[in-house]
C-alpha positions in Angstrom: 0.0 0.0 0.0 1.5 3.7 -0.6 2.1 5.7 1.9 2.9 9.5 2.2 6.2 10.2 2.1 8.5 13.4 4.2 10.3 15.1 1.3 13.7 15.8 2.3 14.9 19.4 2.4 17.0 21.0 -0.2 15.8 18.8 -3.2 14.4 20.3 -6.0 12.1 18.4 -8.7 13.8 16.1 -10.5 15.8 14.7 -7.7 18.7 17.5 -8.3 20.6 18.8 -4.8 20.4 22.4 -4.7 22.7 23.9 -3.2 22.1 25.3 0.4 23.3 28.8 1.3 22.2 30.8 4.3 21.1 34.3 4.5 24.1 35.4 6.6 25.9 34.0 3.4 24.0 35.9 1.1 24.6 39.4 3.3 27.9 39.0 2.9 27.9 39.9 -0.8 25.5 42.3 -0.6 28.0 44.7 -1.7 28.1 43.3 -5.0 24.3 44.7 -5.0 24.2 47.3 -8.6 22.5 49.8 -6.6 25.4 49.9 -4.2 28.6 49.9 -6.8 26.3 52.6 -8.4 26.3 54.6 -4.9 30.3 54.0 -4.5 30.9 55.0 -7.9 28.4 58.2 -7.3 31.0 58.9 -4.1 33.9 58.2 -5.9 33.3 60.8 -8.9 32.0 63.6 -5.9 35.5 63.0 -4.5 37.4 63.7 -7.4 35.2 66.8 -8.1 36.0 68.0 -4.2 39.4 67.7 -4.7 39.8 68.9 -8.1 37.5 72.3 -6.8 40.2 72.5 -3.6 42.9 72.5 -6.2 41.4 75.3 -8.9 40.6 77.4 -6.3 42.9 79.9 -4.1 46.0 81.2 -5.7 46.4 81.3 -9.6 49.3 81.6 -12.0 48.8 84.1 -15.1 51.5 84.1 -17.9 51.3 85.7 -21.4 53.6 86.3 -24.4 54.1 88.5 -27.3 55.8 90.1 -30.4 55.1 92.6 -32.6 56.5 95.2 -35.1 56.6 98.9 -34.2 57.2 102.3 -35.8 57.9 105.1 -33.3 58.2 108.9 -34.5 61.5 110.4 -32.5 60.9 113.6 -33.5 59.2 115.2 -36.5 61.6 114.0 -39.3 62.6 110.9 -37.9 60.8 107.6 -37.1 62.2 104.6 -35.2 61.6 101.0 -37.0 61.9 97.7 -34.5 61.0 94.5 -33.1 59.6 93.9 -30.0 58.9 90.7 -27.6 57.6 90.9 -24.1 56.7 87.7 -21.5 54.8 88.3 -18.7 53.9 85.8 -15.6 52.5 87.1 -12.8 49.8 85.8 -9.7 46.2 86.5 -8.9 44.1 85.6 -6.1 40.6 85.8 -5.8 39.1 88.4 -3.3 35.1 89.5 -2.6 32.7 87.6 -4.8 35.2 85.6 -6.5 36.2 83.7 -3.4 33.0 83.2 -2.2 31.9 81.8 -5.6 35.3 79.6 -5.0 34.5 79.1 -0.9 31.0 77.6 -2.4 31.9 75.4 -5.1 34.1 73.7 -2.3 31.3 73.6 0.3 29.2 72.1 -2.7 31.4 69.4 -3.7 32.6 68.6 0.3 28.3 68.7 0.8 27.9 66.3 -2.4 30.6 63.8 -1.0 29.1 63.5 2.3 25.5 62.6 1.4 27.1 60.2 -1.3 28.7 58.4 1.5 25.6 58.3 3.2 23.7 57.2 -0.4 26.2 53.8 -0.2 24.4 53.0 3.5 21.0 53.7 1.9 22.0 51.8 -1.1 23.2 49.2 0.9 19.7 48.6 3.7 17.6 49.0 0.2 19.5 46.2 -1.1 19.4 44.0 2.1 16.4 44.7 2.5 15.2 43.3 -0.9 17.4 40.6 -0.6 15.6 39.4 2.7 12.3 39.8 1.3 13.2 37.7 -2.0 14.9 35.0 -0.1 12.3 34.6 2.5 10.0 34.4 -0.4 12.1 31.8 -1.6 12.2 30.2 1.2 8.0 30.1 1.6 7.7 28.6 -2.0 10.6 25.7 -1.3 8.5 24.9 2.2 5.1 25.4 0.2 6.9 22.9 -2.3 8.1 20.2 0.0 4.4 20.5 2.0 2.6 20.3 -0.9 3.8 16.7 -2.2 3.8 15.3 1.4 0.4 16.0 0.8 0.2 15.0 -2.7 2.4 11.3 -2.0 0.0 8.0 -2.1 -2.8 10.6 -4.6 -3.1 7.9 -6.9 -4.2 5.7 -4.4 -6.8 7.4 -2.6 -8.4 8.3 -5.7 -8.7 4.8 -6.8 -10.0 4.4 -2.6 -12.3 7.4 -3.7 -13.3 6.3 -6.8 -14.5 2.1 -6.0 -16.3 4.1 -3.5 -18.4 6.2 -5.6 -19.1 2.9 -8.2 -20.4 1.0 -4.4 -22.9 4.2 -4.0 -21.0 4.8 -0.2 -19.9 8.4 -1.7 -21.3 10.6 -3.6 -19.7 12.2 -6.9 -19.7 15.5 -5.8 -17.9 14.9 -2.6 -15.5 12.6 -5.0 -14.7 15.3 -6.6 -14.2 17.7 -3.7 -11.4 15.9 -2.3 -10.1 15.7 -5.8 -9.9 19.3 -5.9 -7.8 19.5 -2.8 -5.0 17.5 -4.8 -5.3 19.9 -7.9 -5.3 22.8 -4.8 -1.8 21.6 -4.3 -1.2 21.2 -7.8 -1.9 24.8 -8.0 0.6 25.4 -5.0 3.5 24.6 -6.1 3.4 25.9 -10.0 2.9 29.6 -7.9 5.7 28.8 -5.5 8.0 27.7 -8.6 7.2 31.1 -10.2 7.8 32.9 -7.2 11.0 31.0 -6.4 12.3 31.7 -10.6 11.7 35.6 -9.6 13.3 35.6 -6.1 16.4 33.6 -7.3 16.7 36.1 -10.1 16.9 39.3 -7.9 19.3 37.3 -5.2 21.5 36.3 -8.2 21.0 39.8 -9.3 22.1 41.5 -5.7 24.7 38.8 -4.7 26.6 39.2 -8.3 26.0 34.9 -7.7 24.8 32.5 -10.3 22.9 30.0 -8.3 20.6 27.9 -10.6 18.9 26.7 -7.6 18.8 27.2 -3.9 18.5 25.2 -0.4 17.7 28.0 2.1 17.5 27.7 5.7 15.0 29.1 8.0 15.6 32.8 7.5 17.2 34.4 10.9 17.9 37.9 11.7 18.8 40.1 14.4 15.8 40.7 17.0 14.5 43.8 16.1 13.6 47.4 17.3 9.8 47.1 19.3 10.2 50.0 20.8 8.7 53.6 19.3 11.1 55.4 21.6 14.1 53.3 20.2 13.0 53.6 17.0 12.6 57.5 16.8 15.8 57.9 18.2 17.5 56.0 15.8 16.3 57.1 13.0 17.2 61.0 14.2 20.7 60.3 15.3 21.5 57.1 12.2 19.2 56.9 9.4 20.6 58.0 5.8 18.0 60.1 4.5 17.6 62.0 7.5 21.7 62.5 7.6 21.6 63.9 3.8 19.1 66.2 4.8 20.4 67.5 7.6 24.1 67.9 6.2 22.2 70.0 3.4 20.4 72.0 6.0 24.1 72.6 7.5 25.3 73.9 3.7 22.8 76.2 3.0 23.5 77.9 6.4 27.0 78.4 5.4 26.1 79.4 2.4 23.9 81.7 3.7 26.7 83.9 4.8 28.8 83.8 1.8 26.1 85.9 -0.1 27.3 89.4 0.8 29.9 90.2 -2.2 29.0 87.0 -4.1 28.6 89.5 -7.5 31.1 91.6 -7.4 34.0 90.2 -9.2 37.1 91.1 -7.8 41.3 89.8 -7.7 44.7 91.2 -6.5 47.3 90.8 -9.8 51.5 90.9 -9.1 53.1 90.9 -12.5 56.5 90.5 -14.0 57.4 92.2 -17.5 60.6 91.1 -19.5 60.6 93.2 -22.7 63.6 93.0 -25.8 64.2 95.0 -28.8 65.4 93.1 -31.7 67.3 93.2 -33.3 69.3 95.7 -31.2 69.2 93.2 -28.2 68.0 96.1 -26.0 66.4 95.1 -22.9 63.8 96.1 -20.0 61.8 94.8 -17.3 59.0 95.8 -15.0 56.7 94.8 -12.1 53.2 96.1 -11.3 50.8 95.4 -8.8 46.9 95.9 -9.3 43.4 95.5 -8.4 40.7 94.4 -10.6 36.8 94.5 -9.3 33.7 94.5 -11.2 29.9 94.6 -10.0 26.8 95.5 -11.3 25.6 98.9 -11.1 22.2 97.8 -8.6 24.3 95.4 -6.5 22.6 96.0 -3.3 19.2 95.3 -4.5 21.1 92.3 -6.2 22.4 91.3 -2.7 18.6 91.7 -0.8 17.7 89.3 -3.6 20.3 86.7 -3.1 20.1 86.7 0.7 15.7 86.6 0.3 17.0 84.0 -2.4 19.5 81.8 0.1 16.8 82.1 3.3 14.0 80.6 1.4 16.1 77.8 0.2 17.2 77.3 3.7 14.1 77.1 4.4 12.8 74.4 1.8 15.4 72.0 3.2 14.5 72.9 7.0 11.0 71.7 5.8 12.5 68.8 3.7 14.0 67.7 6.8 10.8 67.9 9.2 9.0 66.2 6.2 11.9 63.5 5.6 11.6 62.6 9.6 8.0 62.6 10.1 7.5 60.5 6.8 10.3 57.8 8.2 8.2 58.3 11.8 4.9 57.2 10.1 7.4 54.7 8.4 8.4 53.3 11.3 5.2 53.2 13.4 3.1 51.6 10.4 6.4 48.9 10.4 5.8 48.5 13.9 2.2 47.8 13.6 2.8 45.4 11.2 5.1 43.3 12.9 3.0 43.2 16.0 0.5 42.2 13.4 2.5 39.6 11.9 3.8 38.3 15.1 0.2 37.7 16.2 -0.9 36.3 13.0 1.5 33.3 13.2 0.5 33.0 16.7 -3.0 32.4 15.6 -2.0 30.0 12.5 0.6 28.1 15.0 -2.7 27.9 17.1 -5.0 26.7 14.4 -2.1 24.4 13.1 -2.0 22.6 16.8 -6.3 22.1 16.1 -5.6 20.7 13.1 -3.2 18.7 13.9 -5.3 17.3 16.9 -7.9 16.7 14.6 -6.0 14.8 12.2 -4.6 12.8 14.6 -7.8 11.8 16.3 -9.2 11.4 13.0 -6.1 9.3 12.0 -7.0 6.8 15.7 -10.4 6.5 14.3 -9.2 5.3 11.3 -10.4 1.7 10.4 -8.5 -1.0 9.0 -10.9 -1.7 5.9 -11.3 0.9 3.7 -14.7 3.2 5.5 -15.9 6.4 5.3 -13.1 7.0 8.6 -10.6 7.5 5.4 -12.8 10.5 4.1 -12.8 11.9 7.4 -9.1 11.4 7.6 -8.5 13.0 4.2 -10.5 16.0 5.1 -8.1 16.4 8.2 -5.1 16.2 6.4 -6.7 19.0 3.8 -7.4 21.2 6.4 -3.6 20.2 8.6 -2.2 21.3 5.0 -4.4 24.5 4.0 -3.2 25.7 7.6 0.6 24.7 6.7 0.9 26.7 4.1 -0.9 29.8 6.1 1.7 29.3 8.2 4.2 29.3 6.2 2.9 32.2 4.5 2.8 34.2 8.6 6.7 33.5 9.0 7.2 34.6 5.6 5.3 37.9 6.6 6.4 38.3 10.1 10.4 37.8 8.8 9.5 40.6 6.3 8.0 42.7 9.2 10.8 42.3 10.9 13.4 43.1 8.0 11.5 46.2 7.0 12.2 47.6 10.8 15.6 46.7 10.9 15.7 48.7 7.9 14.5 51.6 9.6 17.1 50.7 12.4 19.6 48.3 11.6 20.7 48.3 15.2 17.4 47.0 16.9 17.7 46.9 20.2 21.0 45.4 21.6 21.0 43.4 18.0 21.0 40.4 19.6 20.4 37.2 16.9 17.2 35.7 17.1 17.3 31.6 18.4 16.0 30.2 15.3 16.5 26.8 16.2 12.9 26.3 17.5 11.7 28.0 14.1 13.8 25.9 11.9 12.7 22.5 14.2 8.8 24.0 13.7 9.1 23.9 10.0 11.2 20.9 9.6 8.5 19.0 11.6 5.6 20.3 9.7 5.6 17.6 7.0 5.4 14.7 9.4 1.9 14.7 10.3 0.9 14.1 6.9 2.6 11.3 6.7 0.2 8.6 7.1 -0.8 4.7 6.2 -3.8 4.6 4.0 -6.7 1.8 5.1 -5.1 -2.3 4.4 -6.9 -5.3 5.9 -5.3 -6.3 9.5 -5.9 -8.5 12.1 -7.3 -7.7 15.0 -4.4 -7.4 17.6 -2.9 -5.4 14.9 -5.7 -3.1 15.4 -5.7 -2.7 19.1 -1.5 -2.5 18.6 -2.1 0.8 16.8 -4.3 2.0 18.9 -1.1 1.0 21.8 1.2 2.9 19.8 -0.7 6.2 19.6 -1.5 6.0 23.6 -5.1 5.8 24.4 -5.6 7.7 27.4 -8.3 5.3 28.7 -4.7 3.1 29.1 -4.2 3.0 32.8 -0.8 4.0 34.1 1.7 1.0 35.6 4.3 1.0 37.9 7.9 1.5 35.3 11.3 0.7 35.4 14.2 2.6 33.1 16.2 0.0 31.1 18.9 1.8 30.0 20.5 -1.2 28.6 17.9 -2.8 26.2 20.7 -4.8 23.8 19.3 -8.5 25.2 15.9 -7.4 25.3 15.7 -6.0 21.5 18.2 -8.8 19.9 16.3 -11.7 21.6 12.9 -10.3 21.2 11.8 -12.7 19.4 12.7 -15.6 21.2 10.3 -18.3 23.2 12.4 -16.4 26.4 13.0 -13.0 25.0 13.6 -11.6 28.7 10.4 -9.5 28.5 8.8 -12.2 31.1 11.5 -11.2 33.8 9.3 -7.9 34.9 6.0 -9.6 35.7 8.0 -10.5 38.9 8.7 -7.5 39.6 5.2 -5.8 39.3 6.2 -4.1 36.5 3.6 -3.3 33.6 5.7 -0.2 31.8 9.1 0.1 30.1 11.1 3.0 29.3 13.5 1.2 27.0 16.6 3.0 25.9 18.3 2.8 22.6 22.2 4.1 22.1 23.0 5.4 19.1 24.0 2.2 17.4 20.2 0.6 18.0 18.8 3.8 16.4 21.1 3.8 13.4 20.4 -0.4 13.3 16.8 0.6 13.5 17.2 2.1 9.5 18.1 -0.8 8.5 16.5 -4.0 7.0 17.8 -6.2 9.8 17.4 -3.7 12.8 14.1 -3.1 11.9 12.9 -6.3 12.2 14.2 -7.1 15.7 12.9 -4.3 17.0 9.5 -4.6 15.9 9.5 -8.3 16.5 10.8 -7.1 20.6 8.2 -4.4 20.8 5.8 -6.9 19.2 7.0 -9.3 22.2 6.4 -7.3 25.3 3.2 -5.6 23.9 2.2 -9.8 24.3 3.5 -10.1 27.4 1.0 -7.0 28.3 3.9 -4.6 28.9 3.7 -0.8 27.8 6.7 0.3 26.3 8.1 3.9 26.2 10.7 5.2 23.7 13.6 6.4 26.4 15.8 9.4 25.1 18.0 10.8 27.6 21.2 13.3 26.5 21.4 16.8 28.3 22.7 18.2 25.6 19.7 18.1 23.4 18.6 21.3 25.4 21.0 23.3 23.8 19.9 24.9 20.3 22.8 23.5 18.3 21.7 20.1 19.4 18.0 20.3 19.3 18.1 19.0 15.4 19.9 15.8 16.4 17.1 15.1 19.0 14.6 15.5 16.8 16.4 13.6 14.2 16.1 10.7 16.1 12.3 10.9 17.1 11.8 11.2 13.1 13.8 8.1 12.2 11.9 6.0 15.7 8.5 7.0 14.4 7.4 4.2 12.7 7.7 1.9 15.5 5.4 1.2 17.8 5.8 2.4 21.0 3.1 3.4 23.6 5.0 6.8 24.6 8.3 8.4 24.6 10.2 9.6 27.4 12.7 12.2 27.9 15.4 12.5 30.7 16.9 16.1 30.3 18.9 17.3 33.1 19.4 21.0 32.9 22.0 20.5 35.7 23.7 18.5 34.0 25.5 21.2 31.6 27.8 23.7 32.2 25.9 25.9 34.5 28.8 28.5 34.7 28.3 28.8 31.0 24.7 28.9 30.7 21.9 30.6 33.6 19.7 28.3 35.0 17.0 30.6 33.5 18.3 30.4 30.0 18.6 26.4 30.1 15.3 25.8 31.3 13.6 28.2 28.8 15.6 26.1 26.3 14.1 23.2 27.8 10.8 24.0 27.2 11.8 24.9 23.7 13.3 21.5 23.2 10.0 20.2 24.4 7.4 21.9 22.2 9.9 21.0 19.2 9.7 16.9 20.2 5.8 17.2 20.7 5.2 18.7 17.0 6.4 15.5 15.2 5.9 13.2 18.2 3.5 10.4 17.3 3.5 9.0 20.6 2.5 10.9 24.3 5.5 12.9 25.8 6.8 12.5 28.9 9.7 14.1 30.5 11.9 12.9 34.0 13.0 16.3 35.9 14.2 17.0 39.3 11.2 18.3 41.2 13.6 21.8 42.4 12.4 23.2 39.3 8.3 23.0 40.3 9.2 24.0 44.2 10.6 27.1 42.9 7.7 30.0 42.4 10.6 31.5 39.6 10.5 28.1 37.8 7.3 27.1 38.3 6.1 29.8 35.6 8.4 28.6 33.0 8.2 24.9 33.6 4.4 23.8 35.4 2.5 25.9 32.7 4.7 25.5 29.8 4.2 21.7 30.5 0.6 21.9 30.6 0.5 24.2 27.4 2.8 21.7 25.0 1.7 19.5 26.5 3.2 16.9 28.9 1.2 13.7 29.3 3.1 12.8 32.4 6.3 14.5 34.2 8.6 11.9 36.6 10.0 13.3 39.6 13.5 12.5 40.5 13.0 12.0 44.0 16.2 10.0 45.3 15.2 9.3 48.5 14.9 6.3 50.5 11.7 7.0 52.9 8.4 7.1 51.0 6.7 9.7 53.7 9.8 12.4 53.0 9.2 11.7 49.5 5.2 12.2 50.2 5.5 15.4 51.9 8.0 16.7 49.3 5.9 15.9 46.1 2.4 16.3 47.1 2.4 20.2 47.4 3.9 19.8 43.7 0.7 17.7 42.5 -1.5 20.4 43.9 -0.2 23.2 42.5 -0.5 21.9 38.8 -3.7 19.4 38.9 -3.9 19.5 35.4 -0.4 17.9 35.2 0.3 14.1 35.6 3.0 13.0 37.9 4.8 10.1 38.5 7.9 9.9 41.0 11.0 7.8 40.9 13.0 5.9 43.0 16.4 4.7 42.6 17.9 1.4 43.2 21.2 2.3 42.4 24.5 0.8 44.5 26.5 4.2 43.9 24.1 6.5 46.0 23.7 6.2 49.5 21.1 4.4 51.9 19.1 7.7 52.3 18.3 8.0 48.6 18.9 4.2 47.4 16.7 1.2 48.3 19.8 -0.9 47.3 21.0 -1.8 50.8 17.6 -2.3 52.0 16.6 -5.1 49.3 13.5 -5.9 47.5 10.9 -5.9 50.4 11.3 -2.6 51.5 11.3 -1.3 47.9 8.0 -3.1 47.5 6.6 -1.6 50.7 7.9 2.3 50.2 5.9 1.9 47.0 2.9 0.8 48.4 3.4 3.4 51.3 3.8 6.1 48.9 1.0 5.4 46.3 -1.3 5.5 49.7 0.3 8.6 50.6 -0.1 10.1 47.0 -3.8 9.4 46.3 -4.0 12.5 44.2 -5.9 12.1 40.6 -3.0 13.6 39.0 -0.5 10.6 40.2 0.2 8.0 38.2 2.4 5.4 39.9 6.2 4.7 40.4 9.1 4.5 38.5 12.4 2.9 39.2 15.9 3.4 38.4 17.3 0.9 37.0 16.0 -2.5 35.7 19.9 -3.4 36.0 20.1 -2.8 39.5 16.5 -3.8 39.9 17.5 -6.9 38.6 20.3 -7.6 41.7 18.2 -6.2 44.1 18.3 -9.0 46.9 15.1 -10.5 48.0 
């Protein structure tokens, strides 16, 4: 039978790897943008016109040269004939008007290069910013993609379900064709997310100077930013481009302003030197003359009202250019604002109606019969509905990363630019395939049946005392066997196993072989009446660079059937120098919510009951558990006297009756008679339990579990 399939990330159709590059990547070509190397060239070509102003203004050097024939009457009878060459060279420099003009030109140009600098850093956040917006939009048609044919895998076979329905008369046409609109809904999907993606990979080619013929992107990420209106206003006064242009051409037209007084009169100071011969006589002279040259017009100081009327009103124009420039980028900012509370709330409200659907599909997929019913066309319509929600939730972290790009636009800084964890964001969409994934209707037996229905934890199930197996190897390799070692726990009153697997079981488990035994094991003890929980314990799957390898592992165990899985995640157990208590625990919870999204079984989690005593942890742990949420939290209570342990847990069960509890005990040789029942042997385990359960009578408590089935095991009776 076909079953729906998760499509890996970073494959395109056609089976061809794309090749996966991060946003952080992309950023750092940015300046390869055109818009930018047009801006630098812009500054480039205002600096040469600076300096070549500085240099043609100030002192000047004036040379001439001539010759010429001359007749000159000595006296009334007599006239001189000769031949005469002068040279000249002599200096000006500018004075009145003319060194204002020159004084202007230079405040001009040294104006022009400054707001060209500040045109590169415009140039540059209009660039990023479009770069964001096309990758994330990239990004929402490759997730719309792989969604779409999770939905779409094992289509042929449902229609055919569909259709030999129909010909019985059990469904009518035009609900036949319904559901087959859903398929060419997704159809539809992913030919507008290809289009969208051939644009968006143009413009990042474009902006990155890259020639990617495909893409792989990760969850987008950026800097946490600016919520604050206060923040905001403030740094767009002090930082942002447009306001800095305008205000540096506020600044010129002051000066300018007083350089208007003598701006057209036309004056210089000359020094010349004369050299003068006669030829062909050879006769010789020289001379030097200093003068002063001005020229203005005859009305100059109506001229001058004008220019200074002229100059004010221009000031004036960029004053108000400048008040309209930072009340426009206010408005800006406050409408950007607005829309990322917007967006922020929006994906709350699609994560929300993603957890509804997914709760229906699940129950709908428990209800699902074995024989092809009309529970397969309830089933159906819950995975339409999990999907149309997918992609709206896709589409509201497409939106909300835009939000937040288009404010740190405004203020690239945000506020303390701290990077945003996208670990849980990245896990969120990674898992969002998975629930699709599903087996359509085959004829099974009927302790197949009620095996399913094991798997995906009932809650009617009643709750038995459990035992941590950390070393499952003999269990899972003779599972099969007439004397598997699944029989051993009846004598111990044990009706629930939290079996561990190391890492070589769960890479065995993707194989042929390993498969096999472990189904044929859980297959075993589910005979033998035992409930078996998946047991996962590493403390460093709190941490957000490990997170992925946690939930790695759940993916690859999910089609096995256990009745639960349990986590043991010690905060405590990490590097608490390194990390706050605070911070761990918050991770914790992240951890959690990430493992319940793709978790086909209940989740439980062991914990050390300091972190629900605490009124500081009790917020961030007792209702975060109840929101994921938590179908059952062990406390690690290591110690040996069941009415200490009574009076030590009990105020925990009443503060958070909508949790389940159960509390362990430890057997273990290595701790010490006060929190080990090892030295006291078998009888008085059995009697603190019974002691305790009377103790504990609670609806919210489930029963005991004990550390470890290998000291269990020795425990002397």
């Amino acid at each position: 039978m076909a079953a729906l399939v998760l499509i890996p990330l970073g494959v395109r159709s056609g089976s061809t790897l794309a090749q996966t590059v991060s946003l952080q990547q992309l950023e750092g070509k940015i300046q390869a943008a055109p818009q930018v190397l047009s801006a630098v060239a812009e500054l480039e070509q205002s600096l040469q016109i600076l300096n070549a102003r500085k240099a043609a203004s100030g002192l000047k050097v004036q040379t001439s040269l001539s010759t010429g024939s001359f007749e000159e009457p000595l006296d009334a009878y007599t006239i001189s004939n000769f031949n005469e060459a002068t040279a000249t060279i002599g200096l000006s420099y500018p004075l009145l008007g003319s060194k204002q003009k020159e004084q202007s030109d230079i405040l001009g140009a040294r104006a022009d290069t400054w707001a060209n600098r500040e045109k590169i850093e415009l140039a540059r956040r209009l660039a990023l910013n479009t770069l964001r917006s096309y990758y994330a939009l990239y990004w929402a048609g490759q997730r719309k993609i792989e969604l779409s044919k999770a939905f779409l895998a094992g289509k042929d076979r449902l229609e055919q379900i569909l259709k030999d329905r129909t010909s019985k008369g059990l469904l009518l046409d035009a609900d036949r064709e319904e559901f087959l609109s859903a398929f060419h809904l997704a159809g539809r999907n992913i030919a507008n997310a290809r289009v969208d993606q051939v644009k968006a990979l143009g413009i990042i080619n474009l902006l990155t100077h890259s020639n990617f013929s495909s893409l792989s992107c990760s969850s987008p990420s950026l800097a946490q930013p600016c919520a604050s209106q206060s923040s905001l206003r403030t740094q767009i006064l002090t930082a942002h481009p447009e306001v800095l242009i305008r205000r540096s051409l506020v600044r010129e037209q002051k000066r300018l302003l007083g350089l208007q007084t003598y701006s057209d009169v036309d004056a210089s100071v000359h020094l010349d030197g004369t050299a003068t011969t006669v030829y062909p006589s050879g006769i010789t002279g020289y001379g030097v003359a200093i003068s002063f040259n001005m020229r203005l017009p005859a009305k100059e100081l109506t001229a001058a009202d004008c220019r200074r009327r002229a100059s004010q009103a221009s000031l004036e124009k960029s004053q108000y250019d400048l008040q309209q420039s930072v009340e426009q980028l206010q408005i800006d900012a406050l409408a950007a604002l607005a829309k990322y509370r917007a967006a922020r709330d929006n994906l709350s409200y699609q994560r929300q109606r993603l957890k509804a659907a997914l709760e229906s599909l699940r129950e709908n997929e428990l209800r699902k019969s074995r024989v092809a019913g009309d529970t397969i066309e309830k089933l159906q319509k819950s995975r339409f509905k999990y999907y149309k929600v997918g992609i709206d939730l896709i589409s509201a972290k497409s939106s909300l990363f835009q939000a937040q790009a288009d404010l740190l636009q405004l203020a690239p800084q945000g506020c303390g630019a701290y990077p945003t964890d996208d670990s849980g964001a990245q896990s969120e969409m990674e898992a969002l395939n998975g629930p699709l994934r599903t087996d359509l209707p085959k004829a099974v037996d009927s302790q197949a049946s009620s095996l399913c229905a094991a798997r995906r934890g009932t809650k009617s199930q009643k709750r038995k005392t459990a035992v941590y197996v950390w070393d499952s190897a003999s269990l899972i390799n003779d599972g099969g066997g007439e004397k598997s070692g699944w029989e051993s726990f009846s004598a111990f009153g044990i009706g629930r196993v939290l079996l561990s697997l190391d890492r070589g079981q769960i890479q065995a488990a993707g194989t042929a072989k390993g498969s096999k035994l472990l189904s044929r094991s859980l297959e075993t003890a589910h005979r033998q009446g035992l409930r078996v929980d998946l047991l996962l314990g590493e403390p460093s799957w709190i941490l957000p660079q490990h997170r992925g390898d946690l939930l790695e592992i759940v993916k690859r165990l999910r089609p096995f059937a256990f009745d639960g899985l349990h986590l043991d995640l010690e905060p405590d157990s990490l590097n608490t120098r390194r990390y706050s208590r605070k911070y761990l625990l918050d991770q914790l919870v992240k951890t959690l919510e990430a493992v319940h999204d793709i978790s086909p079984w209940p989740l439980g989690v062991s914990i050390h009951p300091r972190y629900l005593e605490q009124n500081e942890f009790k917020a961030s742990l007792g209702d975060a558990f109840e929101k994921i949420p938590i179908s059952e939290v062990t406390l690690m209570v290591y110690i040996s006297n069941p009415e200490k342990v009574a009076a030590r847990v009990a105020p925990i069960l009443a503060a958070n009756p909508k949790l389940r509890f159960s509390v362990a005990l430890s057997v273990e040789p290595e701790l010490s008679s006060g929190e080990s029942y090892n030295s006291k042997g078998w009888e008085a385990l059995k009697e603190a339990v019974k002691v305790l359960k009377s103790k504990l009578s609670s609806k919210n408590f489930s029963d005991v579990v004990i550390q470890s089935w290998s000291c269990l095991k020795g425990l002397k009776r």
